[in-house]
FIKOLZA-1660 file (N, C-alpha, C; in steps of 0.1 Angstrom, whole numbers, plus 5000, padded with zeros to 4 digits):
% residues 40
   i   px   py   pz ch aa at
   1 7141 2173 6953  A  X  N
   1 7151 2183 6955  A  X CA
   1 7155 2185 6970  A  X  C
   2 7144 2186 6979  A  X  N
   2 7148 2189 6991  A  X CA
   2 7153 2174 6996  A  X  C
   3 7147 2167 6991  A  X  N
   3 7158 2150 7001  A  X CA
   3 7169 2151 6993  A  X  C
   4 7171 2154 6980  A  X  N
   4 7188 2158 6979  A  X CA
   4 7200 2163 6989  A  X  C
   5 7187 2175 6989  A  X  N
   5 7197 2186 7004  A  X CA
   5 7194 2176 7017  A  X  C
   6 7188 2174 7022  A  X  N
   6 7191 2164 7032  A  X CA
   6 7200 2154 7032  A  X  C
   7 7198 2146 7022  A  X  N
   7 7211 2137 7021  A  X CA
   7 7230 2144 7018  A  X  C
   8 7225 2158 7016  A  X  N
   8 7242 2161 7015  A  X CA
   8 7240 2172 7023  A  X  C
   9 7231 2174 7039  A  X  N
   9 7236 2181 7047  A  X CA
   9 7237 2173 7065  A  X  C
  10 7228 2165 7059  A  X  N
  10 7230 2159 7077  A  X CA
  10 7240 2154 7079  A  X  C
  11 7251 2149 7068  A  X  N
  11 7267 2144 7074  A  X CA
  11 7273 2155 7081  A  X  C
  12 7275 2164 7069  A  X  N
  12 7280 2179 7075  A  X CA
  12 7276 2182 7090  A  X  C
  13 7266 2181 7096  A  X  N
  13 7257 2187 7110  A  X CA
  13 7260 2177 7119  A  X  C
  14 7261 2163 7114  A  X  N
  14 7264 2148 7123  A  X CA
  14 7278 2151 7125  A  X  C
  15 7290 2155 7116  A  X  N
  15 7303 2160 7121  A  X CA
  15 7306 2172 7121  A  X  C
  16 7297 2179 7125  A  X  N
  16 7303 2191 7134  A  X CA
  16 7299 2191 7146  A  X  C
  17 7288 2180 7152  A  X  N
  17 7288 2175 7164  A  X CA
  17 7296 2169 7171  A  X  C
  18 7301 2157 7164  A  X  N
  18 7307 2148 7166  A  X CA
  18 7323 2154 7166  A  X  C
  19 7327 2166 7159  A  X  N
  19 7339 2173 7164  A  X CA
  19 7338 2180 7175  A  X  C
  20 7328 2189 7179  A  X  N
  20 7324 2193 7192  A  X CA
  20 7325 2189 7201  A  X  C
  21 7324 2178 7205  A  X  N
  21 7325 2163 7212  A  X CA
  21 7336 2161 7217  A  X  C
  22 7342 2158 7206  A  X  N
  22 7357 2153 7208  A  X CA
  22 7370 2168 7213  A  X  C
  23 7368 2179 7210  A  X  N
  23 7375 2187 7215  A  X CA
  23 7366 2191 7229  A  X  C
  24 7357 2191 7231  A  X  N
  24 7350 2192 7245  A  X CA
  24 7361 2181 7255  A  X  C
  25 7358 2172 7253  A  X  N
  25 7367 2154 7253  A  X CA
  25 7379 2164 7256  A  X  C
  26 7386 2164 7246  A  X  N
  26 7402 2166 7250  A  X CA
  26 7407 2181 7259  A  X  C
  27 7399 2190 7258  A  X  N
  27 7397 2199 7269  A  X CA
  27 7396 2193 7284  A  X  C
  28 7385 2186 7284  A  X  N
  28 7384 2181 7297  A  X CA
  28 7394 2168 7303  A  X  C
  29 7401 2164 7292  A  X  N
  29 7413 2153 7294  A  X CA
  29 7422 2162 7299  A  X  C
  30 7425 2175 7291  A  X  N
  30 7437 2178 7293  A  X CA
  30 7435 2194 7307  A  X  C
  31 7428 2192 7309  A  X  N
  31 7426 2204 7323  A  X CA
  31 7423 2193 7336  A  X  C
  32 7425 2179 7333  A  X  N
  32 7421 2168 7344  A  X CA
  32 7438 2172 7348  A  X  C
  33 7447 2172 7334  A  X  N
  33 7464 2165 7335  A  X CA
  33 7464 2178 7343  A  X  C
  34 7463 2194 7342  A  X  N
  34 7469 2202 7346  A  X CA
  34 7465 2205 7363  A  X  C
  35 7453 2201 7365  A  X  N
  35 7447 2200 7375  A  X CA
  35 7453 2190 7386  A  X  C
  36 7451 2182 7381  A  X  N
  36 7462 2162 7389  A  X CA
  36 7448 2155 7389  A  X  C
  37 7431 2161 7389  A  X  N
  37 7420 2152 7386  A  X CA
  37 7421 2142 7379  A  X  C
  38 7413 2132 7382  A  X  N
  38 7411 2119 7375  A  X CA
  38 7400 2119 7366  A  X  C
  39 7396 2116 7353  A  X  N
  39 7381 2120 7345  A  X CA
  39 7372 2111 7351  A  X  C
  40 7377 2098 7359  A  X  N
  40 7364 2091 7361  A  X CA
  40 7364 2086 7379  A  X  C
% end
């Protein structure tokens, strides 16, 4: 029972990281554009 719930919860937790990520990402892309900063 419980590796059931593991197997149908660590996707869920791996992409709500992995969205976390990516709008952190586009935050920091898009306050570089308003700024005139370069990301790298």
């Amino acid at each position: 029972m419980m590796l059931t719930v593991y197997f149908l919860v660590w996707p869920v937790i791996s992409a709500g990281i992995l969205l976390m990520l990516i709008v952190s990402l586009v935050r920091d892309i898009s306050d570089a554009r308003k700024t005139g900063k370069k990301m790298l």
